[in-house]
N, C-alpha and C positions, 0 to 999 in steps of 0.2 A: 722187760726193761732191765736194763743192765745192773743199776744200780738202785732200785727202787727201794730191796731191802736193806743193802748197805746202810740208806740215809736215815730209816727209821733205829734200825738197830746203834747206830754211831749216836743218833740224838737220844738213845735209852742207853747208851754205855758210860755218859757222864754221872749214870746214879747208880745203875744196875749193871750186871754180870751182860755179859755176851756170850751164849755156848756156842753159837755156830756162827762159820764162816759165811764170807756173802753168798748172796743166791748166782752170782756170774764172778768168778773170778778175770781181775786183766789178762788180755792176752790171749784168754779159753772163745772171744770175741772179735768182731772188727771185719770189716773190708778188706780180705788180704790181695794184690795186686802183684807182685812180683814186676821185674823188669822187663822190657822191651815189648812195644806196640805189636809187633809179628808175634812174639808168643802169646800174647794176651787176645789180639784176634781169632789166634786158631782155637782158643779157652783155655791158657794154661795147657797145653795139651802139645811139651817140647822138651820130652822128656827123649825122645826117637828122632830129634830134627835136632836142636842144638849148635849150630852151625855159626852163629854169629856171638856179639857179647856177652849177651843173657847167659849163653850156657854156664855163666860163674855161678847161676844162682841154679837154673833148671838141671843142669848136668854138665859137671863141670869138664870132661870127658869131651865135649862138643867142641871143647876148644882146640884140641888138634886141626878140626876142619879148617880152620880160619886160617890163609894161606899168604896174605895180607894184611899189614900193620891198619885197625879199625880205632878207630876214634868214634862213641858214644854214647848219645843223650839225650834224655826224656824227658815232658815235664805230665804231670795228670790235675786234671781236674775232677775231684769225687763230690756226688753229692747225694744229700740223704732226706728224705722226705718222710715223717711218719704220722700217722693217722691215728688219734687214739680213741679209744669208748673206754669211759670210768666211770663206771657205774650207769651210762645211758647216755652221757655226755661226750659230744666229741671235738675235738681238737687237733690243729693242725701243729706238726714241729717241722723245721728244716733249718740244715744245714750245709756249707759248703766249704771249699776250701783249692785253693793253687800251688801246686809245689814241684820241685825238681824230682823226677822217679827215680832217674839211675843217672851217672857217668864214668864213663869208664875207657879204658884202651888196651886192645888186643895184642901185642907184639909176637909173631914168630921165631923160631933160631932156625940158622940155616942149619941141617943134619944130614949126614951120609946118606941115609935112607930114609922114609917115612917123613914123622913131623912131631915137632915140635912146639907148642905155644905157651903162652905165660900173658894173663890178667892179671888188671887191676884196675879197682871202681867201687863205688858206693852204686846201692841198691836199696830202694824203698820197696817194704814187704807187706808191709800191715798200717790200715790208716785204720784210727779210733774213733774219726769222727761221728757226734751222733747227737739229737736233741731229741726230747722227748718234753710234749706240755700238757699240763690234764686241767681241767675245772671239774669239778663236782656238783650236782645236783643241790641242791639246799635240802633237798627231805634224803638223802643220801646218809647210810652208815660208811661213807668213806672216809681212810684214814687221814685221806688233806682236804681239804679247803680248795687247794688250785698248786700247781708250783712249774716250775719252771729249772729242767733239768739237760746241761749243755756240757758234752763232751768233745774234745779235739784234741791232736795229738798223732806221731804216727813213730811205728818202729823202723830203723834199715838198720844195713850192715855194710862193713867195709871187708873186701875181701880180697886174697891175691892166691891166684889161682895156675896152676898149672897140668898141663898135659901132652901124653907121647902117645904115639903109637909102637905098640909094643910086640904088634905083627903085623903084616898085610892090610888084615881089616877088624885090627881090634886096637881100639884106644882106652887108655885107663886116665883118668884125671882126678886130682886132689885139693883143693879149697881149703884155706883157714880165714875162719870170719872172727871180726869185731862188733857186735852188736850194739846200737847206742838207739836211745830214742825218749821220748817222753810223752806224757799224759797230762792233760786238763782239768779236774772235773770240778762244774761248781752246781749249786741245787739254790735255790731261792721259792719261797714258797707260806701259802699260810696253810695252818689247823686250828680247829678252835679246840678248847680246853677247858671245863667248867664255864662251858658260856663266852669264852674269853678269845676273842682271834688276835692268835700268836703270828710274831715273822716268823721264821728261819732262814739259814743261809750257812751254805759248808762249801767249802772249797779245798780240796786234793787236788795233792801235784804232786806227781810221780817222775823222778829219774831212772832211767833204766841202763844196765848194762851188760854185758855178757860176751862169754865166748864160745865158741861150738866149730867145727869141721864139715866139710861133705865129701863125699869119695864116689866116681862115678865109672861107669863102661859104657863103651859104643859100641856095637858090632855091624859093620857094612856088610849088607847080602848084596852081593852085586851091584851094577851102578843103582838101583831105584830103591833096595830096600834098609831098614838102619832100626836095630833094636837097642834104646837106654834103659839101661837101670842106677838108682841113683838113693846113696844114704845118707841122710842129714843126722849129724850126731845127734843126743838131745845137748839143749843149751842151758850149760850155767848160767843164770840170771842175777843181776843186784838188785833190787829195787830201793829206791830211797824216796821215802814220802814229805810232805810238807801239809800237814791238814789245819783246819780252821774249822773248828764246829763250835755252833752260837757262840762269839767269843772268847772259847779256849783254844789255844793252839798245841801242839805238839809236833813230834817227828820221829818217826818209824824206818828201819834199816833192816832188813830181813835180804835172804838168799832162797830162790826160789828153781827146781829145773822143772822144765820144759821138756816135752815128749820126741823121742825122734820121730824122723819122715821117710818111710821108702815109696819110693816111685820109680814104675816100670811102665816101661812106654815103646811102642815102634811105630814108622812111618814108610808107607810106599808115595813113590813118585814116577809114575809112568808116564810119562810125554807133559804134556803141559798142567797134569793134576799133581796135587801131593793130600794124602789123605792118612790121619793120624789119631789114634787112642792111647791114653794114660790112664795107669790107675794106681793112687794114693793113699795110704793106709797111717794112719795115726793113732795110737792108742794113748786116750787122753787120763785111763786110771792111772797112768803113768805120772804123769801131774805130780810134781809133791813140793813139800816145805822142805829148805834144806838146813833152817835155823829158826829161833822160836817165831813166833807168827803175830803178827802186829793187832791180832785181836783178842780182845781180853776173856781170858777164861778159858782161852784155846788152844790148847797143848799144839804142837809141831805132830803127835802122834794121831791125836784127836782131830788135826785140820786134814792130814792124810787117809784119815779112816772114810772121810766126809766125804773127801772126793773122790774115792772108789767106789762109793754108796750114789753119789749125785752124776758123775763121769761116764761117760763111754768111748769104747775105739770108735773109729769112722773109717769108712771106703768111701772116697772119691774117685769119681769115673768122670773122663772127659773126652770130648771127642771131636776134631777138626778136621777142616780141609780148606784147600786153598788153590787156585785157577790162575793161570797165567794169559794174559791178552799180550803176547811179543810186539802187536803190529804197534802197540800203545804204552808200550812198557811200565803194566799194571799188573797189580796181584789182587785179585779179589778173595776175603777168604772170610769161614764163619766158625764158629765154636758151639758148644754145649756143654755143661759143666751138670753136672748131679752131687751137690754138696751136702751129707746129712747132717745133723746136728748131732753136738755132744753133749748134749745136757738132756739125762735119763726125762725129767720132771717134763719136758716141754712135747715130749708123747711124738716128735718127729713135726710138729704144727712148724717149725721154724728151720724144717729141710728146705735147701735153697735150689732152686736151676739157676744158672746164670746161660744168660745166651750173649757172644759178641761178636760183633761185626768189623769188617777191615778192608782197607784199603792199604795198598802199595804201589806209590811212586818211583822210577827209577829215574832220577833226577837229569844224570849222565853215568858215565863207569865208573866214576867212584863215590857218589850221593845218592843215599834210599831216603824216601821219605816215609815212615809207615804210619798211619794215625786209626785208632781204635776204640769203638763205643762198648762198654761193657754193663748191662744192665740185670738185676734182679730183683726180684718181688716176695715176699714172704711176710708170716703172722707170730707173733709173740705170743703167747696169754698165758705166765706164768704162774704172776700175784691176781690175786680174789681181785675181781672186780674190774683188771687189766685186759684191755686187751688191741693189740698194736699191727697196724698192718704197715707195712714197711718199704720204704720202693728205695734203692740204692743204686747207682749208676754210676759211672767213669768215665772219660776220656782222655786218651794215651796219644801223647803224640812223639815220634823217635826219629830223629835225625843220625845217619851213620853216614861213615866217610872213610872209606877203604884205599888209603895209599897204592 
């Protein structure tokens, strides 16, 4: 649970010292999604295809393809279901939430030769959404009583993007983002204490900000084949809090970077199939403070030692394809995702597979419809006595529109 210890150690910080950082930092979590319904069905796995809007986020290189001025937009629906046992006790949480994913538009330049394109669009990457509810046993040595702990919130980026072909059959592309977003998080809950059952109740709210790049390549092997490779700078981050715990209040302003991202991906397409593999590498020791650290006792040096100790790199691997029906003008297509986790403590319990499914409309010549189920299952049991099984799911829906 994301925040489990956070909430103990915040309700012990109004008397006592804090030495460590939380047990999940923001951001190191969450439902990540990225843009458009066709990438998200093949699994994220459009690192080697690229071909339409998205490639602002997946590869920004992809944008040469697009040969025609494109107008598009998303919207998702996420939801999150968790299951807990505390101490022997179980408990259902869920959560949901409606939002816009991406909008954006593609514009070409007419050039001598080859091609040229230029984006711009917002993109949602990261939802935070998440609840988690416990009751405890009465002959139970657990830390609460019962409580009731609800998160929501999600990150995007604004970005403008551009790309050429700089030979025949290599494009290079270049992106600069704006990253804006925010966080939720409230806990309400009893403990008892000398006999004595206590409320509580804390509520964080988080602004977030930031900037970062990505710089990407295409290489065309003949008409069917297409290798990307693709670097997400790491991201400067602001974060700015607003907390509430048992009626003190405060506010925290810290500078936080985030780990870059490389991903390399290709795809072939021979007659009516296209079938495609990514694989994603993050190294989350990387993680650090970049100014003193909103928890008390916790040097900036001391919060960076912690997550090199608690932290790990990850390889994701992903894997797609997708079929064409001409006679119906449908795309059918499916994904697999192998997501490992970053957090040393959690022994790998909360490696994810994501597997999603899609559809593709072709409306007329210049309207796709594409809509996309993205679903995963996975266990938590971090904290003594925790322990969470988790079912997280998605639905993407994209409307494009090609001048």
């Amino acid at each position: 649970m994301k925040y489990f210890i956070l909430a103990l150690l915040a309700c012990a910080s109004i008397a006592v010292a804090q030495d460590q950082i939380p047990e999940r930092l923001l951001l190191t979590t969450g439902q990540y999604l990225g843009p458009g319904a066709r990438a998200m069905g093949l699994g994220g796995t459009y690192t080697g295809i690229a071909d339409d809007y998205s490639a602002i986020w997946w590869n920004p290189a992809g944008l040469a393809q697009v040969k025609r001025i494109e107008l598009q937009g998303s919207l998702s629906r996420t939801s999150f279901k968790n299951e807990t046992d505390y101490f022997g006790s179980s408990l259902d949480g869920s959560t949901s939430s409606l939002r816009l994913n991406d909008m954006g538009v593609v514009f070409p330049v007419p050039v001598y030769q080859g091609a040229m394109s230029f984006g711009i669009g917002y993109s949602q990457v990261l939802a935070f959404d998440r609840r988690t509810r416990v009751e405890s046993p009465v002959d139970s040595n657990a830390d609460w009583d019962d409580f009731d702990e609800l998160e929501s919130g999600r990150l995007g980026l604004w970005s403008f993007a551009g790309a050429v072909d700089v030979s025949p059959n290599l494009a290079l592309g270049l992106g600069l983002n704006y990253w804006s977003g925010g966080d939720e998080y409230t806990l309400t809950g009893h403990y008892t204490d000398a006999d004595s059952r206590i409320y509580s109740e804390q509520s964080i709210t988080t602004d977030l900000s930031g900037i970062g790049a990505n710089v990407g390549g295409l290489f065309r092997i003949g008409r069917t084949g297409r290798v990307g490779a693709m670097f997400h700078s790491p991201i400067s981050m602001s974060l700015k809090e607003d907390w509430i715990i048992e009626g003190a209040s405060g506010y925290d302003n810290y500078r936080m970077s985030y780990p870059a991202v490389f991903r390399l991906g290709g795809s072939i397409s021979p007659g009516r199939w296209l079938v495609a593999a990514d694989l994603e590498y993050r190294d989350w020791t990387s993680l650090s403070f970049r100014s003193d650290t909103p928890y008390r006792d916790v040097s900036k040096a001391e919060a960076n030692q912690q997550i090199k100790d608690q932290y790990k790199s990850t390889t994701r691997l992903s894997f797609g394809g997708e079929y064409l029906f001409p006679a119906y003008g449908l795309r059918g297509r499916a994904g697999l995702s192998f997501a490992p986790t970053n957090y040393r403590a959690s022994g790998g319990d909360d490696d994810k597979t994501i597997l999603t499914l899609g559809l593709g409309i072709l409306v007329d010549r210049s309207v796709m419809l594409d809509a996309t189920y993205h679903f995963s299952s996975y266990t938590e049991q971090v904290t003594t006595g925790l322990t969470e099984d988790i079912r997280s799911n998605a639905a993407l829906f994209t409307l494009s529109y090609r001048l």
